[in-house]
PDB file of N, CA, C and O in Angstrom:
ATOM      1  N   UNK A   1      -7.248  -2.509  10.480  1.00  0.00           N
ATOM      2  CA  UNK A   1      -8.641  -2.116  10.353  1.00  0.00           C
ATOM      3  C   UNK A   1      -8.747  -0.785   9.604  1.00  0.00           C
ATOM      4  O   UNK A   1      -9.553  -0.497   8.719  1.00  0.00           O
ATOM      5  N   UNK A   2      -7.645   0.069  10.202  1.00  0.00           N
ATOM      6  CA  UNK A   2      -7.865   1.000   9.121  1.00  0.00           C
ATOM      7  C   UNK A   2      -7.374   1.315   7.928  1.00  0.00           C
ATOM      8  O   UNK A   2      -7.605   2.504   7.711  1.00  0.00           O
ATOM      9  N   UNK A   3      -6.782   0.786   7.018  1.00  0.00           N
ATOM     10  CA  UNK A   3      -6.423   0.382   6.024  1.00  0.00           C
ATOM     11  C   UNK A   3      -7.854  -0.733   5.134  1.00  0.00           C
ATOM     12  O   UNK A   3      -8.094  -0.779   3.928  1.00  0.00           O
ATOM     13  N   UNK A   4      -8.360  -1.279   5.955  1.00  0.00           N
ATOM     14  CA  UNK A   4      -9.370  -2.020   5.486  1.00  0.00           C
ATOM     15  C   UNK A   4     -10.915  -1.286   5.117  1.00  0.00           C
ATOM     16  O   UNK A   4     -11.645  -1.470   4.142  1.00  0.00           O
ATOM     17  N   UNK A   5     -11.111  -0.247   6.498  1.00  0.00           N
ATOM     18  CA  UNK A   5     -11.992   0.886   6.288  1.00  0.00           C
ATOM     19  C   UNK A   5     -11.951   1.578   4.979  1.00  0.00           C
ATOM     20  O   UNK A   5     -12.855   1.660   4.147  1.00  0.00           O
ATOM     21  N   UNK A   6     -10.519   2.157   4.929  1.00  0.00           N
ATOM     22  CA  UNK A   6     -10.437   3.175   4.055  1.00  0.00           C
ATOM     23  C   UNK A   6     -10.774   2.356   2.297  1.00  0.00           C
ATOM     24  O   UNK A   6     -11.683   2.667   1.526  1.00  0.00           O
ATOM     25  N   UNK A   7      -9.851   1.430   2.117  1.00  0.00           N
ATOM     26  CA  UNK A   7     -10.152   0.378   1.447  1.00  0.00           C
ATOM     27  C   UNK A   7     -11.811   0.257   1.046  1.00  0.00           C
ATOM     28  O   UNK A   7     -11.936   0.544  -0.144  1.00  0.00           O
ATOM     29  N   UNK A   8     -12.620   0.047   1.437  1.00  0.00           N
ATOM     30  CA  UNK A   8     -14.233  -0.456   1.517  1.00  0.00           C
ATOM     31  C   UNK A   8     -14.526   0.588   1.131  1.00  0.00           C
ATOM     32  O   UNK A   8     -15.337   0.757   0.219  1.00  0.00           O
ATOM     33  N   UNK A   9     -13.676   1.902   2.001  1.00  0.00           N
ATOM     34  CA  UNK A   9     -14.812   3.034   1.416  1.00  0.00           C
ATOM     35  C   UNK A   9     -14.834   3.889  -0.080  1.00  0.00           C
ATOM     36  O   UNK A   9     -15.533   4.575  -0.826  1.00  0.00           O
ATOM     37  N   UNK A  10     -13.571   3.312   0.101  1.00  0.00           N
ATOM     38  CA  UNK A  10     -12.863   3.973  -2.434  1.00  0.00           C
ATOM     39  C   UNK A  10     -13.498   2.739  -2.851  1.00  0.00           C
ATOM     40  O   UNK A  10     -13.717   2.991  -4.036  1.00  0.00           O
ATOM     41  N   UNK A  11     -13.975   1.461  -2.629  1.00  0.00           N
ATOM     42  CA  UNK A  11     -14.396   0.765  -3.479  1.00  0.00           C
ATOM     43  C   UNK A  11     -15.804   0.874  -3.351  1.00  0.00           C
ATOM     44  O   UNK A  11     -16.568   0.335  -4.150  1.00  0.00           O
ATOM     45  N   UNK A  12     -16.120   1.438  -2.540  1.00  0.00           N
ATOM     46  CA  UNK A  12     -17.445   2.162  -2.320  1.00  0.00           C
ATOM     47  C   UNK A  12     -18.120   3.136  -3.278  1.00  0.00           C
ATOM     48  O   UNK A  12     -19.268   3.185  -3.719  1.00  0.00           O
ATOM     49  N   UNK A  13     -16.864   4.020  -3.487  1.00  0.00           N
ATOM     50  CA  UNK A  13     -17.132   5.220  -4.473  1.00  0.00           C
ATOM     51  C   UNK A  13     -16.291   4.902  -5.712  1.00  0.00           C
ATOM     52  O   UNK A  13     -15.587   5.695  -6.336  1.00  0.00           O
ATOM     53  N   UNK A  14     -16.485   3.620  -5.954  1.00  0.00           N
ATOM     54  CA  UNK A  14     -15.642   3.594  -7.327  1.00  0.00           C
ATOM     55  C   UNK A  14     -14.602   3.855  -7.601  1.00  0.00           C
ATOM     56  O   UNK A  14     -14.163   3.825  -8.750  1.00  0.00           O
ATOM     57  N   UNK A  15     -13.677   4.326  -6.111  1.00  0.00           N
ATOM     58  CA  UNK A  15     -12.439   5.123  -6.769  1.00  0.00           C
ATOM     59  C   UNK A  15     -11.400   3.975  -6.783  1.00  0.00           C
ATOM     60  O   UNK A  15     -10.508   4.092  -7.624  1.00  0.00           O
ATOM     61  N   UNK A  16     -11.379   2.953  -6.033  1.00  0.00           N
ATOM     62  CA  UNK A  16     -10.784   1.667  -6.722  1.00  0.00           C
ATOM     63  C   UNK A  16     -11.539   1.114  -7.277  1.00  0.00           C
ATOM     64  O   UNK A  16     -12.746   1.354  -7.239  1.00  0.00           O
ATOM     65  N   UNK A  17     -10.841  -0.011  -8.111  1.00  0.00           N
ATOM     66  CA  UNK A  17     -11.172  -1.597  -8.651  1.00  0.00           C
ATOM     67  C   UNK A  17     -11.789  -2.572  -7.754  1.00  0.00           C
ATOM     68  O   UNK A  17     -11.813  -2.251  -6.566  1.00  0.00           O
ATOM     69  N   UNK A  18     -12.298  -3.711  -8.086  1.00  0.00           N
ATOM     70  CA  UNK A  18     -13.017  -4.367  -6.810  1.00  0.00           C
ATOM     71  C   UNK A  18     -12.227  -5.370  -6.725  1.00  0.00           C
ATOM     72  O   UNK A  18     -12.605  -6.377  -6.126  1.00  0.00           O
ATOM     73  N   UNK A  19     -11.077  -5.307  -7.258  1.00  0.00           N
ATOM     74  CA  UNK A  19     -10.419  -6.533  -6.738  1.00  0.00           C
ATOM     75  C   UNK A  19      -8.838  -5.780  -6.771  1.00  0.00           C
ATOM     76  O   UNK A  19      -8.815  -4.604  -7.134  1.00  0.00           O
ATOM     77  N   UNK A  20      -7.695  -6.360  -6.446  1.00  0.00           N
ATOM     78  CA  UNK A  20      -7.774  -7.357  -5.692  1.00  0.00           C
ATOM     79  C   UNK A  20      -8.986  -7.411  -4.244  1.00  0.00           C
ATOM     80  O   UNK A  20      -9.762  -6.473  -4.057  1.00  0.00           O
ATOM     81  N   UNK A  21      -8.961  -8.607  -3.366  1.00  0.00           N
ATOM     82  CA  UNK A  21     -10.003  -8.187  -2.389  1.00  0.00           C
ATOM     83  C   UNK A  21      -9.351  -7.240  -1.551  1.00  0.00           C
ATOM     84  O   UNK A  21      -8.195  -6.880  -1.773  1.00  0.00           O
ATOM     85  N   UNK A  22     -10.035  -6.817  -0.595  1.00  0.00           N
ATOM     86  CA  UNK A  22      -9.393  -5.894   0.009  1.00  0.00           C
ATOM     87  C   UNK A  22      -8.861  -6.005   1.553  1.00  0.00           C
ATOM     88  O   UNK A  22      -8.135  -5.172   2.095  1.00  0.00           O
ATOM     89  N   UNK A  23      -9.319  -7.087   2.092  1.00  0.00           N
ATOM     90  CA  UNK A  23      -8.638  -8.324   3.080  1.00  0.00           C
ATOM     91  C   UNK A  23      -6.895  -7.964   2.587  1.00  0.00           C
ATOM     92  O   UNK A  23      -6.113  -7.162   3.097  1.00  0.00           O
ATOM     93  N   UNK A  24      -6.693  -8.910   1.403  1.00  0.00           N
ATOM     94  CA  UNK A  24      -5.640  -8.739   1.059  1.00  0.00           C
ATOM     95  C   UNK A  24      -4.936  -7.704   0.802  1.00  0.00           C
ATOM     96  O   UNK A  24      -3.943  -7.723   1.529  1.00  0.00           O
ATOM     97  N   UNK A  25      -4.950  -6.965   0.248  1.00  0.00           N
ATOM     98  CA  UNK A  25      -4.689  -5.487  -0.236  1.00  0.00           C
ATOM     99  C   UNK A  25      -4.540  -4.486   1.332  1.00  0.00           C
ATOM    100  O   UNK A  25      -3.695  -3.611   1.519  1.00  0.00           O
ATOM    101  N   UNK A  26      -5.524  -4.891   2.233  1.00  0.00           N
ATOM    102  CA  UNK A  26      -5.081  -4.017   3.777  1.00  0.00           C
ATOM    103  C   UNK A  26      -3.683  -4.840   4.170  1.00  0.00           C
ATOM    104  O   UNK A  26      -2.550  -4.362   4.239  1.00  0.00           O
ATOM    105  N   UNK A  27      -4.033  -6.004   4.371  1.00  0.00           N
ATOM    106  CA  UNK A  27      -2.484  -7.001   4.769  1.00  0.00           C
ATOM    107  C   UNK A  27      -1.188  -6.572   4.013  1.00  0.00           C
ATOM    108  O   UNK A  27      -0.106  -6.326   4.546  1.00  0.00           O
ATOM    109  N   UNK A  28      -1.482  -6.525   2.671  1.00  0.00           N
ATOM    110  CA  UNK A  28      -0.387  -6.208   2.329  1.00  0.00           C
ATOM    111  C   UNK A  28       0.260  -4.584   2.743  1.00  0.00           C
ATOM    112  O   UNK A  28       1.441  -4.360   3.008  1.00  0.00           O
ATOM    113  N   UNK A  29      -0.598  -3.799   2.720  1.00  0.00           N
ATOM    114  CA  UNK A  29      -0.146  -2.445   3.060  1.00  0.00           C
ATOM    115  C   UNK A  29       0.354  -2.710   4.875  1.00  0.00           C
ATOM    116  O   UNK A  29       1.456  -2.364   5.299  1.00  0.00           O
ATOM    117  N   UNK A  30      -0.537  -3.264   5.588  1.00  0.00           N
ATOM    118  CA  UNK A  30       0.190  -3.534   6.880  1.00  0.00           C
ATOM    119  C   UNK A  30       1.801  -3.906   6.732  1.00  0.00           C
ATOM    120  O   UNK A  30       2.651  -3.195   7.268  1.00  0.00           O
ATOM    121  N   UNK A  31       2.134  -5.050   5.979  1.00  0.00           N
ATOM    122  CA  UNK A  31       3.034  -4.921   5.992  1.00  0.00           C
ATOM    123  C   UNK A  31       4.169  -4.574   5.237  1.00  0.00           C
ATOM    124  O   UNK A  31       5.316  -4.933   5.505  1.00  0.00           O
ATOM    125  N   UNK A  32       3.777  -3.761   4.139  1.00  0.00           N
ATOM    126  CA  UNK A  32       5.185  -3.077   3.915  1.00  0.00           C
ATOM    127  C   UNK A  32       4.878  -1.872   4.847  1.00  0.00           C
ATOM    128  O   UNK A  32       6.042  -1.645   5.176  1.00  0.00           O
ATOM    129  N   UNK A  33       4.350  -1.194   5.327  1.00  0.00           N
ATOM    130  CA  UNK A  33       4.353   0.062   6.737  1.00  0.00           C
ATOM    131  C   UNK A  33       4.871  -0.188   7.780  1.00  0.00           C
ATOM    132  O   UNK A  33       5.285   0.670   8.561  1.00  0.00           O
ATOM    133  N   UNK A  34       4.953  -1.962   8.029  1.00  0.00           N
ATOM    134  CA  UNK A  34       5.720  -2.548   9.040  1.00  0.00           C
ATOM    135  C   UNK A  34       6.782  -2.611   8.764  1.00  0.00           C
ATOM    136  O   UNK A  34       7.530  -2.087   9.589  1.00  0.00           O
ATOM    137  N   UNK A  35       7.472  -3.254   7.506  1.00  0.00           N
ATOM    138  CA  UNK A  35       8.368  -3.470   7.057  1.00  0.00           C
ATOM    139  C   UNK A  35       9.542  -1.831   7.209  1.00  0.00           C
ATOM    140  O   UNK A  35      10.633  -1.709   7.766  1.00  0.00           O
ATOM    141  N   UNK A  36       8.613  -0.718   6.373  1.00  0.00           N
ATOM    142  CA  UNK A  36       9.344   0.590   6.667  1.00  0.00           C
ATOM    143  C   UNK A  36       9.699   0.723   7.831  1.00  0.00           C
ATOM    144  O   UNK A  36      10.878   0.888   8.144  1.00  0.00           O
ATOM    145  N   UNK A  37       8.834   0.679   8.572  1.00  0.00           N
ATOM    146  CA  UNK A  37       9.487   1.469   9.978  1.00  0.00           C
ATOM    147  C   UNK A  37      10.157   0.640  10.296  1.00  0.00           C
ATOM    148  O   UNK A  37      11.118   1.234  10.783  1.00  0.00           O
ATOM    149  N   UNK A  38      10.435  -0.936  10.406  1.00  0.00           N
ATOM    150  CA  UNK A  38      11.214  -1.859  10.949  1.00  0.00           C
ATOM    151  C   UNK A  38      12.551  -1.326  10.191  1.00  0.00           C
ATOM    152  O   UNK A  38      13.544  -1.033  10.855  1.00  0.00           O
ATOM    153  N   UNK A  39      12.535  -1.184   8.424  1.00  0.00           N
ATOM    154  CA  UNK A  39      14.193  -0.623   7.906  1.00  0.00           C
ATOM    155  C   UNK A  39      14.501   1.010   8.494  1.00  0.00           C
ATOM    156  O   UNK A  39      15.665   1.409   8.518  1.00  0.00           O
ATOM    157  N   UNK A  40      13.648   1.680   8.842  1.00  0.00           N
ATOM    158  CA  UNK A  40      13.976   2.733   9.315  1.00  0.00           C
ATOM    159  C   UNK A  40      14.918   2.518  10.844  1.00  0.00           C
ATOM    160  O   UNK A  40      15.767   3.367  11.115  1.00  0.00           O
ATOM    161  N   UNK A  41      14.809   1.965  11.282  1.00  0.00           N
ATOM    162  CA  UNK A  41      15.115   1.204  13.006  1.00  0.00           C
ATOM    163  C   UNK A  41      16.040   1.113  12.462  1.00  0.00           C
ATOM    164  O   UNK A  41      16.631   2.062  11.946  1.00  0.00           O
ATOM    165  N   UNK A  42      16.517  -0.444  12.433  1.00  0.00           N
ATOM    166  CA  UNK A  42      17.112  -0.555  11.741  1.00  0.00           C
ATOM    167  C   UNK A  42      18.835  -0.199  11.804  1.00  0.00           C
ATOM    168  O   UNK A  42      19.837  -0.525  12.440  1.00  0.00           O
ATOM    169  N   UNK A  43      18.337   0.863  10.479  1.00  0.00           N
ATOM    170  CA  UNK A  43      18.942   1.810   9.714  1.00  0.00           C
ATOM    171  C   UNK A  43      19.168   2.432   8.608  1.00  0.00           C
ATOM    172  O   UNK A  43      19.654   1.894   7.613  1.00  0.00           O
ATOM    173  N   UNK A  44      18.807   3.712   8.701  1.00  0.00           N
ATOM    174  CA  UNK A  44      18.300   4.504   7.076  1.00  0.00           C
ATOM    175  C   UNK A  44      19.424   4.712   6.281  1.00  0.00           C
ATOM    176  O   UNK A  44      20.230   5.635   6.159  1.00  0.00           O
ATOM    177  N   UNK A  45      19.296   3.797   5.855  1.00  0.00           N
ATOM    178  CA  UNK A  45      20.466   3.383   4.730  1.00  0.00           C
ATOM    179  C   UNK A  45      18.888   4.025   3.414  1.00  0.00           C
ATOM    180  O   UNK A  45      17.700   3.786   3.202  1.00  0.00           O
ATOM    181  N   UNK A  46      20.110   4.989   2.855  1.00  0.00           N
ATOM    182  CA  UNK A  46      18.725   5.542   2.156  1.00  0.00           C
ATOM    183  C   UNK A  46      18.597   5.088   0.343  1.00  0.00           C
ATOM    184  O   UNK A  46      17.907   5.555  -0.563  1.00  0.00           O
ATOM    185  N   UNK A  47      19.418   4.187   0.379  1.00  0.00           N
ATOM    186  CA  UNK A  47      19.081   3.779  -1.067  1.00  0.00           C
ATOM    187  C   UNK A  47      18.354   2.136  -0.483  1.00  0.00           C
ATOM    188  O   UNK A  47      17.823   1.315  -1.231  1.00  0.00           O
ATOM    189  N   UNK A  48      18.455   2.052   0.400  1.00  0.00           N
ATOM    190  CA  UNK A  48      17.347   0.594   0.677  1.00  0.00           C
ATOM    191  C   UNK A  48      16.026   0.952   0.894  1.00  0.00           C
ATOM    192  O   UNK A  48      15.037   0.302   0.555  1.00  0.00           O
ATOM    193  N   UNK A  49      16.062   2.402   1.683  1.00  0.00           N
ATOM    194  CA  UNK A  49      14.238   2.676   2.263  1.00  0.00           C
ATOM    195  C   UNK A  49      13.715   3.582   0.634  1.00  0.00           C
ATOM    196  O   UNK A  49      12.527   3.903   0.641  1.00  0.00           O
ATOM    197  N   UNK A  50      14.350   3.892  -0.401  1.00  0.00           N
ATOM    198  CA  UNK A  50      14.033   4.109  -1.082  1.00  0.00           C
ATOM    199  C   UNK A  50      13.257   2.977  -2.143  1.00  0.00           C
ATOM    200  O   UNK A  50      12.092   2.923  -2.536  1.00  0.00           O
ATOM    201  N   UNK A  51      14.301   2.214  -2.381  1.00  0.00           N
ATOM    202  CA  UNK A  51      13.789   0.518  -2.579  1.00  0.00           C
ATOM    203  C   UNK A  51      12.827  -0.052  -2.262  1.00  0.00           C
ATOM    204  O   UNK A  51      12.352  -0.858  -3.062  1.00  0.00           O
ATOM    205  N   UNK A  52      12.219   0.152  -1.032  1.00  0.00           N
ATOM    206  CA  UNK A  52      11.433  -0.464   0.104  1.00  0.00           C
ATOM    207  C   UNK A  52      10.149   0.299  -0.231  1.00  0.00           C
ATOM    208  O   UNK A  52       9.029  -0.162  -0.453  1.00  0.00           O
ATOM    209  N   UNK A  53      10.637   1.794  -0.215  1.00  0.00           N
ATOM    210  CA  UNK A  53       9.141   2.825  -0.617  1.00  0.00           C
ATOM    211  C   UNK A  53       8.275   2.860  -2.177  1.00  0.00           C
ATOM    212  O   UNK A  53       7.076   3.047  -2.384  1.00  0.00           O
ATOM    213  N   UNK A  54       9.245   2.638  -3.008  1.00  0.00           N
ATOM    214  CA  UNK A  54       8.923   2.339  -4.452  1.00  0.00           C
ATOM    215  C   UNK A  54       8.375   1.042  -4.448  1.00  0.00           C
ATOM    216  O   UNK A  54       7.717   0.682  -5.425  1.00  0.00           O
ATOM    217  N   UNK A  55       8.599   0.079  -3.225  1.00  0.00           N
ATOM    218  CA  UNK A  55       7.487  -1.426  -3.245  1.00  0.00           C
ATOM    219  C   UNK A  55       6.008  -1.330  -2.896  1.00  0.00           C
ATOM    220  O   UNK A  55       4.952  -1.852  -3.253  1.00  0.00           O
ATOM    221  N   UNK A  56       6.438  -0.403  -2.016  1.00  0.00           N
ATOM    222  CA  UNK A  56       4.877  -0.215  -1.162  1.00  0.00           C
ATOM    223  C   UNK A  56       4.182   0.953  -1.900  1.00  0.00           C
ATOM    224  O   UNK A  56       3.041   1.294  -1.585  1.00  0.00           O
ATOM    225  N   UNK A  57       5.008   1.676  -3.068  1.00  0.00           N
ATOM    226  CA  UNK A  57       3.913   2.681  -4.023  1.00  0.00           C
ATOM    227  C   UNK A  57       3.199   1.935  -5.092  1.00  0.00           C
ATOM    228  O   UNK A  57       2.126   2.142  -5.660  1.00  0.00           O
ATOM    229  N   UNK A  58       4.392   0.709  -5.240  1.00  0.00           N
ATOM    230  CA  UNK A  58       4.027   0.144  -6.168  1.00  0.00           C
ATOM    231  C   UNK A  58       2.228  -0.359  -5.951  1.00  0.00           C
ATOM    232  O   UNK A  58       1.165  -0.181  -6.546  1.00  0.00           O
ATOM    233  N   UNK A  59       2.566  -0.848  -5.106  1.00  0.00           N
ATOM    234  CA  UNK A  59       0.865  -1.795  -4.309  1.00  0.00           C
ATOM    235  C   UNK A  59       0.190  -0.360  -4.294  1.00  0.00           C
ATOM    236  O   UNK A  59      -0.349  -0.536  -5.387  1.00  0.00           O
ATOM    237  N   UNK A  60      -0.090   0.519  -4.053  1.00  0.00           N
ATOM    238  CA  UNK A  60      -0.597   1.552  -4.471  1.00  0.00           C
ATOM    239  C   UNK A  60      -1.028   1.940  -5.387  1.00  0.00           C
ATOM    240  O   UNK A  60      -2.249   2.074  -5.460  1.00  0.00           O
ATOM    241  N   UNK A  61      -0.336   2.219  -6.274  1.00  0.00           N
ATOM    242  CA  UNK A  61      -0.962   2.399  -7.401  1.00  0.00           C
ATOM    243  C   UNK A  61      -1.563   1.289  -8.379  1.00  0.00           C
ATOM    244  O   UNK A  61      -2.438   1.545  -9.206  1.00  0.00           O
ATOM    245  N   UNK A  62      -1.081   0.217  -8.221  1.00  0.00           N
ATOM    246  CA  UNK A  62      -2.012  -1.064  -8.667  1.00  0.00           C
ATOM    247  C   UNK A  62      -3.453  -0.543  -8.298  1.00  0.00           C
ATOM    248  O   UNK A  62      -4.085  -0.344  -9.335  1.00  0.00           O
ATOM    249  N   UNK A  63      -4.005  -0.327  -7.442  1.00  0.00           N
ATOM    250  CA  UNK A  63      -5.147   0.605  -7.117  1.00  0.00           C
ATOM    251  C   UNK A  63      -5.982   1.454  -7.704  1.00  0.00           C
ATOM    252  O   UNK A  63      -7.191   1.663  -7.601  1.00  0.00           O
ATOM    253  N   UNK A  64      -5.140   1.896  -8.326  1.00  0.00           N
ATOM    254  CA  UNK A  64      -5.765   3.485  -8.954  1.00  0.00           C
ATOM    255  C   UNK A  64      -6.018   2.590 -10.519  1.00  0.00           C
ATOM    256  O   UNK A  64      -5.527   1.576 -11.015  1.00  0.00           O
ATOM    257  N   UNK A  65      -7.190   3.723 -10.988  1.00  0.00           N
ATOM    258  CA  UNK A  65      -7.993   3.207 -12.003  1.00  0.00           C
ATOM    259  C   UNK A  65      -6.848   3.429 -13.373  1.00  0.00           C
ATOM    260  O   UNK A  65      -6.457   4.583 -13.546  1.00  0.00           O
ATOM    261  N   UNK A  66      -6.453   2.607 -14.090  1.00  0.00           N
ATOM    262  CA  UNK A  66      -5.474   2.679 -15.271  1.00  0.00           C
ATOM    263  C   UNK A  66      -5.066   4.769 -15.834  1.00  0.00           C
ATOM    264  O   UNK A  66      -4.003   5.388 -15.889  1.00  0.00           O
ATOM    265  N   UNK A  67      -6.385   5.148 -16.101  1.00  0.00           N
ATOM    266  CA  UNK A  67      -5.818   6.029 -16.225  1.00  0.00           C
ATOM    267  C   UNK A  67      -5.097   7.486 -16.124  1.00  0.00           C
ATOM    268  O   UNK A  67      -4.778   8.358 -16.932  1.00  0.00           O
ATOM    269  N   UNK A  68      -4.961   7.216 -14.061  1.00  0.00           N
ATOM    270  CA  UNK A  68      -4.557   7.827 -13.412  1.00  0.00           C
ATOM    271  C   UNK A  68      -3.121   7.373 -12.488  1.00  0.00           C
ATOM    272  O   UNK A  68      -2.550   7.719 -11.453  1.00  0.00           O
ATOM    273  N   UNK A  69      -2.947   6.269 -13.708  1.00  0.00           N
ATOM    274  CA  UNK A  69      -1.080   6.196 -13.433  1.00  0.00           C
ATOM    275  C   UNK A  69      -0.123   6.696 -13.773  1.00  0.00           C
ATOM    276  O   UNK A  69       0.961   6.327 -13.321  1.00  0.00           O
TER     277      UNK A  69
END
């Protein structure tokens, strides 16, 4: 939910794109945040959570308006 809030409210103010939807786009951030802390458990093997963090920036910045990548 809060990932979905925050979500609604940058596409609110223009500061994202209106798509992807944002249903999707919260899910996905749920779970690579799940995913982290689950490889952190685990074990911080730190060239994997690095791997893992550059996935979930990636979906991030898909976000941001082209010319603030």
């Amino acid at each position: 939910a809060g990932f979905r809030a925050a979500l609604s409210r940058a596409q609110a103010n223009d500061e994202i794109p209106p798509t992807p939807p944002i249903g999707t786009t919260a899910n996905q951030l749920v779970l690579e945040t799940l995913g982290l802390n689950l490889a952190v458990r685990i074990g911080p093997d730190p060239d994997r959570l690095h791997s893992l963090f550059e996935a979930a920036h990636h979906t991030v910045r898909t976000l941001q308006p082209t010319a603030d990548r």
